[in-house]
C-alpha positions as CSV (number, residue, x, y, z in Angstrom):
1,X,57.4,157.6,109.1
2,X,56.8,160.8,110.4
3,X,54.2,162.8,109.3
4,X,54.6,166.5,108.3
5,X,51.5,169.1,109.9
6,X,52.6,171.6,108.2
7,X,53.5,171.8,104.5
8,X,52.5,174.8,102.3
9,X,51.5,175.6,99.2
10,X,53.8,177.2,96.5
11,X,52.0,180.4,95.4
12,X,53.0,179.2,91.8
13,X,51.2,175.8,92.7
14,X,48.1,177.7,94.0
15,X,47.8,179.8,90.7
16,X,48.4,177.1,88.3
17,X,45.9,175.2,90.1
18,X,43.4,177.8,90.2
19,X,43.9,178.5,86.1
20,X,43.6,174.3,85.2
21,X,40.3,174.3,87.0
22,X,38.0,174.5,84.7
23,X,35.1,174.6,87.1
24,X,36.0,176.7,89.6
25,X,34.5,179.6,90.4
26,X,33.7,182.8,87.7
27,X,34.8,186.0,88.0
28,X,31.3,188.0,87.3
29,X,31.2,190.4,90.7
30,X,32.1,194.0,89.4
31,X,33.6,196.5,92.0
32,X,30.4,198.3,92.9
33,X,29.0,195.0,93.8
34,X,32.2,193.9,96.1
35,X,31.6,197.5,97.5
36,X,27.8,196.8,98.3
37,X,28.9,192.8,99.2
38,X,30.8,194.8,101.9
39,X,28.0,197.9,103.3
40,X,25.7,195.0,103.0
41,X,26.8,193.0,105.3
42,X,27.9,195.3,108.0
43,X,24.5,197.3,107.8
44,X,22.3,194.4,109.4
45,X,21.4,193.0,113.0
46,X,24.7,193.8,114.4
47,X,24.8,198.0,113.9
48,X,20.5,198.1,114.7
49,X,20.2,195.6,117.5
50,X,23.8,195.6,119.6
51,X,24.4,199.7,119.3
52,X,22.2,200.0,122.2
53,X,22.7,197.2,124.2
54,X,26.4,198.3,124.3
55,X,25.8,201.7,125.2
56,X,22.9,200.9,127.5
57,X,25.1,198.5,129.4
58,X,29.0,198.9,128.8
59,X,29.9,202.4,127.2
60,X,27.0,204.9,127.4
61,X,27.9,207.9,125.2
62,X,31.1,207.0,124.9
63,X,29.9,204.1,122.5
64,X,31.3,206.2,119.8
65,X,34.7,205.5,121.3
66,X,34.3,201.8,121.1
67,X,33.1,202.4,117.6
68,X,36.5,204.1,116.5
69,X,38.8,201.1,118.2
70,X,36.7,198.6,116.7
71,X,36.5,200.5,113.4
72,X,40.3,200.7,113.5
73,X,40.5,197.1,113.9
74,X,38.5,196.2,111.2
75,X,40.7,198.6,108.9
76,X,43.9,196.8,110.0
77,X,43.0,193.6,109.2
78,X,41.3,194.7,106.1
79,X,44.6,196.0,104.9
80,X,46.1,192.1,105.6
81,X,43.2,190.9,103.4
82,X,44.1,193.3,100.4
83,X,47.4,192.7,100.7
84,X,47.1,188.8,100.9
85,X,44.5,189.0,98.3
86,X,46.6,191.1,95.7
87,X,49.4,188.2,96.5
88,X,47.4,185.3,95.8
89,X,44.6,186.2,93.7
90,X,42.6,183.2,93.3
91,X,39.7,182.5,95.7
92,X,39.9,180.5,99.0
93,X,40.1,183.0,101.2
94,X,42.2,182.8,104.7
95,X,42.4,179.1,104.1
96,X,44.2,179.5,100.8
97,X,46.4,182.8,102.3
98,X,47.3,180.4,105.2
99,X,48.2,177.1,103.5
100,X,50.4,179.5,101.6
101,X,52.2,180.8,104.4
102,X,51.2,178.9,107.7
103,X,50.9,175.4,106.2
104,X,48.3,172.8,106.0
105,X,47.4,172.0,109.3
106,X,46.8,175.5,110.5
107,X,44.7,176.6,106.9
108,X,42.5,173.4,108.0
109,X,41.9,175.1,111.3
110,X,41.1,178.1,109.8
111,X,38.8,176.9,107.2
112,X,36.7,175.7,109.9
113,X,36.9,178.7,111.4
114,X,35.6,180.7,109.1
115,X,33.2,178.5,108.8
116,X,32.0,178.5,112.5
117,X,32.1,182.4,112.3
118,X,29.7,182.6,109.5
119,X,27.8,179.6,110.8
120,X,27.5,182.2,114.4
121,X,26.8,185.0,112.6
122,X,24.4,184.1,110.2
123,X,22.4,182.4,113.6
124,X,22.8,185.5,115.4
125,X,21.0,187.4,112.4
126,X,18.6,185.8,111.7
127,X,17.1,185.1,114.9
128,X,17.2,189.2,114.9
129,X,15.2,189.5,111.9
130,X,12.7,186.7,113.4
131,X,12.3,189.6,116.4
132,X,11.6,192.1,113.7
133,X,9.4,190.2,111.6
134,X,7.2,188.9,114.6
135,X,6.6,192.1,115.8
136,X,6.2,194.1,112.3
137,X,3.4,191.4,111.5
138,X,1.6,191.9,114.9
139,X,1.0,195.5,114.0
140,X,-0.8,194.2,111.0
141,X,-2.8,191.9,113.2
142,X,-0.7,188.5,112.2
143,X,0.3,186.6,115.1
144,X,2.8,183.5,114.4
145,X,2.6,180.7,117.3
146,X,4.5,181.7,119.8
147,X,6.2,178.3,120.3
148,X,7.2,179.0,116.4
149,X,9.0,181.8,117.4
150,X,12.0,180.8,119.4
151,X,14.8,178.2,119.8
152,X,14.3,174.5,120.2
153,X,13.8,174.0,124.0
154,X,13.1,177.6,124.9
155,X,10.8,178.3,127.9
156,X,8.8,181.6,127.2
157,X,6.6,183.2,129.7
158,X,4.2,186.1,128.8
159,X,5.3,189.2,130.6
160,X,2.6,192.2,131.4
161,X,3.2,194.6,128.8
162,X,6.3,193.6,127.6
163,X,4.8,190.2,126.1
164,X,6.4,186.9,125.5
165,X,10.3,186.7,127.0
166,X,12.4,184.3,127.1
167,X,12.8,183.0,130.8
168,X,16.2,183.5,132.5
169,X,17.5,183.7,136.1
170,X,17.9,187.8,135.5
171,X,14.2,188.0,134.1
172,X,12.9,186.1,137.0
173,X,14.5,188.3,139.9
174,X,13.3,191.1,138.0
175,X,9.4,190.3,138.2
176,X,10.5,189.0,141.8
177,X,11.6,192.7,142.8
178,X,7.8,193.8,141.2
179,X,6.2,191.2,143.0
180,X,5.3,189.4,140.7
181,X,5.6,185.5,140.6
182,X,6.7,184.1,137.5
183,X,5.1,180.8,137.7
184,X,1.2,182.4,137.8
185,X,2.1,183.8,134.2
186,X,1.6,181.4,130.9
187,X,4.6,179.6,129.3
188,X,5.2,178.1,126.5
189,X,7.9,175.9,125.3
190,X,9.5,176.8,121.8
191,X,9.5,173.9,119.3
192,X,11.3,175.8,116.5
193,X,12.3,179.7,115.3
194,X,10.0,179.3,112.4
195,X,10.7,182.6,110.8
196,X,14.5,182.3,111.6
197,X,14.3,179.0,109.6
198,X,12.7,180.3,106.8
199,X,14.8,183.4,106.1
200,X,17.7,181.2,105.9
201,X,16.2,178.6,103.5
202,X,14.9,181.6,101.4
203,X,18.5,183.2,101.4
204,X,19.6,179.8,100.8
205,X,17.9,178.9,97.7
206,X,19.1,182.7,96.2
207,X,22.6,181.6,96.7
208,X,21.9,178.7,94.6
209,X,20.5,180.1,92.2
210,X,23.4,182.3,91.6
211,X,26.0,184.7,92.6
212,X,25.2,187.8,90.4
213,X,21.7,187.3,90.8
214,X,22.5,187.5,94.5
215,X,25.2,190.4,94.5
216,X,21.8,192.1,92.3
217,X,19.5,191.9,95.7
218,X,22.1,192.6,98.0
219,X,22.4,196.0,95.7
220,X,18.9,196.8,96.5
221,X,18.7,195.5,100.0
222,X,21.6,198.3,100.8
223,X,20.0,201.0,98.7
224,X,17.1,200.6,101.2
225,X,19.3,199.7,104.2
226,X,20.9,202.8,103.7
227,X,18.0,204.9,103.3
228,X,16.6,203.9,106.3
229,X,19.4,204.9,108.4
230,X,19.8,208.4,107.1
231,X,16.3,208.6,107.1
232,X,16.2,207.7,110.9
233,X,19.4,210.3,111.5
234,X,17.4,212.7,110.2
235,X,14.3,212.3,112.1
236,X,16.3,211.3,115.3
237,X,18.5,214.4,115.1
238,X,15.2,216.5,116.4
239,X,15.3,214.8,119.3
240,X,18.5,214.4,120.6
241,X,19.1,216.1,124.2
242,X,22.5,216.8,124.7
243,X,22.2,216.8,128.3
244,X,21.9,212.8,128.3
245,X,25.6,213.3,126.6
246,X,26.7,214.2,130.0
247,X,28.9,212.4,131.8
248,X,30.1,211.5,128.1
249,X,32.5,208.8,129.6
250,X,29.8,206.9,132.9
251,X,31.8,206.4,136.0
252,X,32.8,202.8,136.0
253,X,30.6,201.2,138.8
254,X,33.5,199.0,140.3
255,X,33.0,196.3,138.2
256,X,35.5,195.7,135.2
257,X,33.4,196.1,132.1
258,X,30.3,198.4,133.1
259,X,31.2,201.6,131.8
260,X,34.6,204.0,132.5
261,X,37.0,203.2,130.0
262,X,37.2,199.5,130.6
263,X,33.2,199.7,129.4
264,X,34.4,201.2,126.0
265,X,37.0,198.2,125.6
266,X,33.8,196.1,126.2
267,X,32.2,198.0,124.2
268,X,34.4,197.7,121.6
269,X,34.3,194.5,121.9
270,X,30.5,193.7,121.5
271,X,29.9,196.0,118.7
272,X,33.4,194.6,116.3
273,X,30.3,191.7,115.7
274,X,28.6,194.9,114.0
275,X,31.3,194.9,111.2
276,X,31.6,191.3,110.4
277,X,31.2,190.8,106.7
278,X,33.7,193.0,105.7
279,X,36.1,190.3,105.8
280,X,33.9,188.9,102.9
281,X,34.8,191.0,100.0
């Protein structure tokens, strides 16, 4: 007998499901809060922490470039979500769109993709706002473990003025080139990313609790997101220097990737992890 992979859903099947399911999910998310849902999650770890590291390393000025392609990337397949989400308007997401159109095997693949993606990103952030929350608190005199502050496994090594980093090949060589041996300096091994852990549980446990209640903190969380970026646009503006602006494109230094235009396509690259989330609305 064979076996058929692929097999899709008739969108009338899909809808009539989704109106006898009595349990599924409520429709209680108004427009303004799909519209903060979306600001919400691109304003975050990706926009604050990779900006730099993509122009320090891939793009230089011409990160604004990358910016543009990624941003027009984003848009394009944010039109194919509004247009398969005014099709089939029932919830599901790109596993539902695809077992409409692709079939079943390929909307199971997806499905775990999306899951993998949110699984990466949602890693990815909050071991960012563990960084942040380390370092806010040791202004204020509160010091976590550092073996609490860091993935399972992690070797650490406390650094002369920079503090504790996590040891790699690159970090080595670069204390080599000072003359400075890495093995005289303290380590530590990481037992767990406490603060990580617990930003997740506590974003967790809001979830749970509900989805207006959440869509109601992400509200506030972007009114002060938001305010701290045009507040820092309008401080920073005093001290830009236009002459760092120059060369606005870096002459690519003969490796593929490390600035000239194939560093903006990198660039472009990095930073499209900046917009994640807008898939989500």
């Amino acid at each position: 007998m064979a076996i058929n992979l692929f097999p899709t859903k008739p969108l009338g099947d899909l809808l009539t499901e989704a109106k006898e399911n009595k349990a599924g999910l409520k429709k209680t998310l108004t427009g303004l809060n799909l519209t903060t849902l979306g600001i919400g999650a691109i304003i975050g770890a990706g926009i604050f922490v990779l900006t730099g590291q993509a122009a320090a390393q891939y793009a230089g000025p011409a990160i604004v470039i990358s910016f543009i392609i990624s941003g027009l990337a984003c848009a394009f397949a944010g039109l194919c979500y509004a247009e398969f989400a005014s099709m089939i308007p029932i919830s599901g997401s790109a596993y539902t769109y695809s077992y409409a159109t692709l079939g079943e095997f390929l909307a199971w693949i997806i499905g775990w993709d999306l899951i993998l993606e949110y699984l990466f990103a949602a890693s990815t952030v909050s071991v960012g706002w563990s960084g942040y929350v380390v370092s806010f608190l040791k202004d204020f005199g509160i010091f976590i473990p550092t073996a609490l502050t860091a993935a399972t496994g992690s070797v650490l090594v406390e650094v002369p003025k920079l503090g504790w980093q996590e040891l790699t090949k690159n970090l080595t060589a670069g204390l080599s080139a000072q003359g400075i041996n890495v093995d005289t300096l303290p380590h530590v091994t990481a037992i767990i990313n406490l603060p990580a852990m617990f930003i997740i549980a506590a974003l967790t446990i809001l979830l749970v609790i509900g989805i207006r209640e959440s869509a109601n903190f992400n509200n506030i969380m972007v009114i002060v997101k938001v305010a701290v970026i045009i507040l820092f646009i309008a401080i920073g503006i005093a001290f830009v220097q236009a002459g760092n602006w120059h060369p606005f494109i870096p002459k690519n230094t003969g490796e593929w990737g490390h600035f000239g235009w194939s560093g903006i396509l990198r660039g472009a690259g990095v930073i499209f992890f900046a917009y994640i989330g807008f898939d989500a609305v």
